[in-house]
C-alpha positions, 0 to 999 in steps of 0.5 A: 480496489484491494486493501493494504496496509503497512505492518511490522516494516513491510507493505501488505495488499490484500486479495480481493477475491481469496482475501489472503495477504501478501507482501508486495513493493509499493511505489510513492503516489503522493507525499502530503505534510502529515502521510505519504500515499503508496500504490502497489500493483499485484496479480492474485488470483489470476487477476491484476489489482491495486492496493492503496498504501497511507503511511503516517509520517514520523516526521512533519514535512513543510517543504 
């Protein structure tokens, strides 16, 4: 699974092979009361990889 991360306001997802980073459209996995879960799919490298996106929330959810 690649790596990601969100940084200055834009998701990031990391090649597994080249490592380089890239912006990328994640959509929502799971909300939970303290993070949301992002998933984005991507192609580097000539290959298909997912990269896993945990946001913390600035505000608490407790609907």
């Amino acid at each position: 699974m690649a790596a990601g991360k969100w940084e200055n306001g834009l998701f990031w997802a990391r090649c597994e092979l080249c490592g380089h980073w890239r912006p990328v459209i994640p959509e929502p996995v799971a909300s939970e009361a303290f993070f949301t879960h992002w998933r984005a799919a991507f192609t580097c490298c000539g290959r298909d990889q997912v990269a896993l996106i945990t946001v913390e929330k600035d505000e608490l959810d407790f609907h």
